[in-house]
C-alpha positions in Angstrom: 99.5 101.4 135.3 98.8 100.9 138.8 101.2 98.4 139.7 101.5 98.8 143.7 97.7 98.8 143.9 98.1 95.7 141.8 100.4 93.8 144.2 98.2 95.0 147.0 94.4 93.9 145.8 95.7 90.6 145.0 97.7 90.0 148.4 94.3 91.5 150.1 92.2 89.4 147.8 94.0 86.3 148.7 92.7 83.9 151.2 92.8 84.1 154.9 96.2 82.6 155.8 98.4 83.3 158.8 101.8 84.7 157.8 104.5 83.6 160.5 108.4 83.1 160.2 110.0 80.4 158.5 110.4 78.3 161.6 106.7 78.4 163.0 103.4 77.0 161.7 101.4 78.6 158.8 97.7 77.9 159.5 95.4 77.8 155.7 92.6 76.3 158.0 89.4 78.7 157.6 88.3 78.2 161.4 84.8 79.1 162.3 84.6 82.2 164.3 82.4 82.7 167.6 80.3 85.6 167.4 81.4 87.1 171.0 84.1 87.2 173.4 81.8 86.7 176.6 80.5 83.7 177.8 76.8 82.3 176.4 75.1 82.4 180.1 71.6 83.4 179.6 71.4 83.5 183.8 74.3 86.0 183.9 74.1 88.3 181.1 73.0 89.1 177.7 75.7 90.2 176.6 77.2 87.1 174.3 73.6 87.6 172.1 73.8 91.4 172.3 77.4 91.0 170.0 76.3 87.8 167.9 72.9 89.9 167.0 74.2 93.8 166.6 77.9 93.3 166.2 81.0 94.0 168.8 81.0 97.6 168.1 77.0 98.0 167.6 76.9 96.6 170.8 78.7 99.1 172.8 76.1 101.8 170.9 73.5 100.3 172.5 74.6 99.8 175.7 74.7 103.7 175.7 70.3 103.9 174.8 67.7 104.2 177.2 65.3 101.5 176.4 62.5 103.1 174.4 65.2 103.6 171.8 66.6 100.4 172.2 63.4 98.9 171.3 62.8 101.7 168.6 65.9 100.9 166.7 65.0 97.0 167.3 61.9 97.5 165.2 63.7 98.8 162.4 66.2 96.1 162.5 63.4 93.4 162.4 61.8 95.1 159.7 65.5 95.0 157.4 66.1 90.8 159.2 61.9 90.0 157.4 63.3 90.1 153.8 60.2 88.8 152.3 58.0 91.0 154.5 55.9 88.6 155.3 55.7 89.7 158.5 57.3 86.6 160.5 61.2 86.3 160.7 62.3 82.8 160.4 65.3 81.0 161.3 67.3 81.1 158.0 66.5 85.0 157.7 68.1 85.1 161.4 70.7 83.2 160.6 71.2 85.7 157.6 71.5 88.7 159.5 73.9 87.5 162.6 76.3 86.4 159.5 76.2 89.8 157.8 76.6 91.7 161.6 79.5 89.5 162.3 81.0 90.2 158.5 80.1 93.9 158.9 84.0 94.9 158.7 84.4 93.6 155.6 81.7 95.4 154.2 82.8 98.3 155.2 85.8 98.0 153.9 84.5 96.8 150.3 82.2 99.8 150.6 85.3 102.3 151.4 86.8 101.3 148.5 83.7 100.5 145.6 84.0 103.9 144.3 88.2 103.2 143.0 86.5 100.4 140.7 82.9 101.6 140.5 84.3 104.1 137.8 81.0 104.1 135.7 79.1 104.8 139.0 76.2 102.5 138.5 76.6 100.8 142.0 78.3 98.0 140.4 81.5 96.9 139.4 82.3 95.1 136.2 85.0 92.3 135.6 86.4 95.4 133.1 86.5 97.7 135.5 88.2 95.8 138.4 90.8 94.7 135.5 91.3 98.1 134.5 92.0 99.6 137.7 93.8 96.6 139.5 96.1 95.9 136.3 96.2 99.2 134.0 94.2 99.3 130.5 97.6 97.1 129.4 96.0 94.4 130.3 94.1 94.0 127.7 97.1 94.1 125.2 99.3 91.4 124.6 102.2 93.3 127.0 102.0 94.6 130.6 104.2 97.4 130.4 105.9 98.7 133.3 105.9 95.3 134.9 109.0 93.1 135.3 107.2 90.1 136.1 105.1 89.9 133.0 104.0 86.1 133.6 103.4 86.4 137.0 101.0 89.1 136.6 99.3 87.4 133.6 98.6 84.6 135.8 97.4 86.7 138.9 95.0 88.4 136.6 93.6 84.6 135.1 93.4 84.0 138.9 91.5 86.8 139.7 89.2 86.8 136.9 88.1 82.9 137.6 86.9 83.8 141.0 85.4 87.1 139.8 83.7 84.6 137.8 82.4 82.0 140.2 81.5 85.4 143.0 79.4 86.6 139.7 76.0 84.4 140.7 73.9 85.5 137.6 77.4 85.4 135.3 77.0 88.9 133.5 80.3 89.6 134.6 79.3 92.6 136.9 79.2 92.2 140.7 76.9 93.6 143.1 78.2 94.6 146.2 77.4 91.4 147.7 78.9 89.3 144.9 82.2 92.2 145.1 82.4 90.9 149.0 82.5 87.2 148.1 85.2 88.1 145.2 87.1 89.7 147.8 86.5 87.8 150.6 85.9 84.2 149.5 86.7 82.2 152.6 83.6 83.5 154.3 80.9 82.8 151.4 79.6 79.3 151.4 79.6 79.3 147.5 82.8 80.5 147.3 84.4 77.6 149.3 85.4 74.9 146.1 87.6 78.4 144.5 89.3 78.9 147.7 90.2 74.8 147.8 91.4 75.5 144.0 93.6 78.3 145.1 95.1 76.2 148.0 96.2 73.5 146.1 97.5 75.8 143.6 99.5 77.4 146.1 101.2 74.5 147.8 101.1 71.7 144.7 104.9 72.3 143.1 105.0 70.0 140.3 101.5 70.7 139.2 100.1 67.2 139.5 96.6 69.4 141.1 97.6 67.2 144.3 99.2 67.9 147.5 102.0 65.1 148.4 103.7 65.4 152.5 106.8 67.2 151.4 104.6 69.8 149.6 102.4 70.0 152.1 105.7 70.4 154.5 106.9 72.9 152.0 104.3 75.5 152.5 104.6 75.7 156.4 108.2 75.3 157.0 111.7 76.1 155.1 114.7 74.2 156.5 117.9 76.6 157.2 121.2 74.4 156.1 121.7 71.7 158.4 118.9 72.8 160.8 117.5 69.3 162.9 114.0 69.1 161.6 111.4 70.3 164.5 109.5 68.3 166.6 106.1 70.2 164.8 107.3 69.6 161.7 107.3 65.8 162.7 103.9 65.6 164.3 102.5 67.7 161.0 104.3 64.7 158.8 102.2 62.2 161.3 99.1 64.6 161.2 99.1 64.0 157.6 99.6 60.4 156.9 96.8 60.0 160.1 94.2 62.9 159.4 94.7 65.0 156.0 95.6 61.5 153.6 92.0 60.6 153.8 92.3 57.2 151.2 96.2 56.8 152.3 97.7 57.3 148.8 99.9 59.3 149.8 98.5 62.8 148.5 95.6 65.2 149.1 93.1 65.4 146.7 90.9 68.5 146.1 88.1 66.9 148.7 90.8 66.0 151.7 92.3 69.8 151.1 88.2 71.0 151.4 87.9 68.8 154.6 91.4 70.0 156.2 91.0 74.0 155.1 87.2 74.1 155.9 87.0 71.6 159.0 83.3 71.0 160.2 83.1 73.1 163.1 80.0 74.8 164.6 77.5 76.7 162.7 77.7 79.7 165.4 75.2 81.9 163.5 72.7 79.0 163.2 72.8 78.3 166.7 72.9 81.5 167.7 69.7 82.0 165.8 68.1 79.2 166.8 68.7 80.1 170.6 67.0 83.3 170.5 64.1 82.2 168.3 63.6 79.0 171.1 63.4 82.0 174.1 61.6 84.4 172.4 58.8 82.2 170.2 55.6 82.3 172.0 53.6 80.4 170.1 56.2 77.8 169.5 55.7 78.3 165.5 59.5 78.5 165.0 59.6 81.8 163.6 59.2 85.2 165.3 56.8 88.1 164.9 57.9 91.9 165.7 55.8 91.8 168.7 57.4 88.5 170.2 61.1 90.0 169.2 60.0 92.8 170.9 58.6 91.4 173.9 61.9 89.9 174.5 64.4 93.1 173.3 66.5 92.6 176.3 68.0 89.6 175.0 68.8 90.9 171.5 69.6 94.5 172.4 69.2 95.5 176.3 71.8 97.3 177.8 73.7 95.9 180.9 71.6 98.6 183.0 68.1 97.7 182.7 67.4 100.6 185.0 69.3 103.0 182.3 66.6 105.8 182.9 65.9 106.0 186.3 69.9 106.4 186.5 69.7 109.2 184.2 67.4 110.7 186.6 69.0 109.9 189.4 72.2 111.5 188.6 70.0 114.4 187.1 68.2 114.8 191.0 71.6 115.1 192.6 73.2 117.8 190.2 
């Protein structure tokens, strides 16, 4: 059985929290990422909508291309954005594609592993399969052998199989890569977000009442040393609490305050991105975008830095 690899999948597979020392602040809020480190100035530079629409490390590739292949490997990528090929590439389809660039290294990483679980080979992996490899063909019996912590593990494997379940759209138990990724990665699927509030409380709530009361939410952040003065952060997260996170003051956090607090309403930055580029480069103002109008305006999605990328070639080609 492979035990280690258990331990391992299910630390990887739960979700996104910050892991600091006993006396700091652990952080279960999923915040919303920006798609760039640079600055969105349209009247500087390019370059924040160069990473939002290719990617950090896409970017860089690009930067490297004259631009006839710039606009060359644009058309492809237009072509893979129109998933209905219907020849116009509308907002949502946008929206679509900046998400997957900005969740590319998770993907990569699913896809570096699919073939440990994909033992059948058929490009998809089954709830039996992930079992099977994750937790050894014991599971399936009425012992783990080989595991000291027999209740634990039967409960990690319930766990897991529930959100395999609810990543599983069509529920036939086998997941596509896509549906894999969302098993894997909950906390940035849409549809995934009620199983990640599920797992919070499950993880902080002590006595099992499916609620979250002050001291358990106190509990999961902070562990007192003996006689240790309580910090002043710990006080403001007591206040935070009864203020923000205790929604209908009862005292407790329900599963819809936890949802509110873990997945806070920030900015859609894929939708606006999306919604930028389609309000520069739409021509006929029909809110969606043809090739030829993506095209027109490749700079913006894909241009290099140096717009004069050729002639430097050439220049620096002359003076050799």
């Amino acid at each position: 059985m492979r035990t280690l690899t258990a331990l391992l999948v299910v630390a990887f597979c739960t979700p996104l929290v910050v892991c600091k020392p006993a006396q700091e602040k652990k952080d279960r809020v999923h915040h919303g990422k920006d798609l760039s480190d640079h600055q969105h100035d349209d009247d500087k530079d390019f370059q924040y909508d160069h990473e939002a629409f290719l990617g950090k490390e896409e970017a860089k590739t690009f930067d490297q291309l004259t631009p006839e292949e710039s606009k060359e490997r644009l058309g492809k990528i237009v072509n893979k954005i129109d998933k209905d090929k219907d020849g116009f590439v509308t907002g949502e389809e946008l929206r679509d594609w900046i998400t997957h660039t900005q969740n590319r290294y998770i993907y990569e990483n699913v896809n570096k592993h699919w073939a440990d679980y994909d033992k059948n080979k058929d490009d998809k992996i089954s709830w039996e399969e992930y079992k099977n490899t994750t937790y050894g063909y014991a599971a399936g019996e009425d012992e783990f052998y080989d595991v000291l912590d027999k209740d634990r593990y039967r409960k990690m494997m319930k766990r897991d199989e529930r959100r395999f379940k609810v990543a599983d759209k069509d529920g036939d138990l086998i997941a596509t890569r896509d549906e894999f990724t969302a098993f894997l990665h909950p906390e940035e699927f849409d549809y995934m977000k009620d199983i990640v509030v599920t797992e919070t409380i499950e993880d902080i709530d002590k006595n099992g009442d499916a609620v979250v009361d002050v001291d358990e939410y106190i509990a999961d952040m902070y562990t007192p040393e003996t006689d240790e003065p309580e910090p002043e952060w710990v006080k403001t997260e007591r206040q935070q609490f009864r203020d923000h996170r205790d929604l209908n003051k009862d005292g407790k956090m329900d599963h819809t305050e936890i949802s509110h607090w873990i997945h806070p309403h920030d900015y859609d930055h894929a939708d606006l991105e999306a919604k930028h580029l389609i309000y520069e480069s739409d021509k006929d103002k029909d809110d969606k975008l043809t090739k030829s109008e993506i095209l027109e305006n490749w700079n913006m999605f894909v241009g290099s830095q140096a717009t004069n990328y050729g002639e430097d070639l050439t220049r620096r080609h002359d003076e050799f």
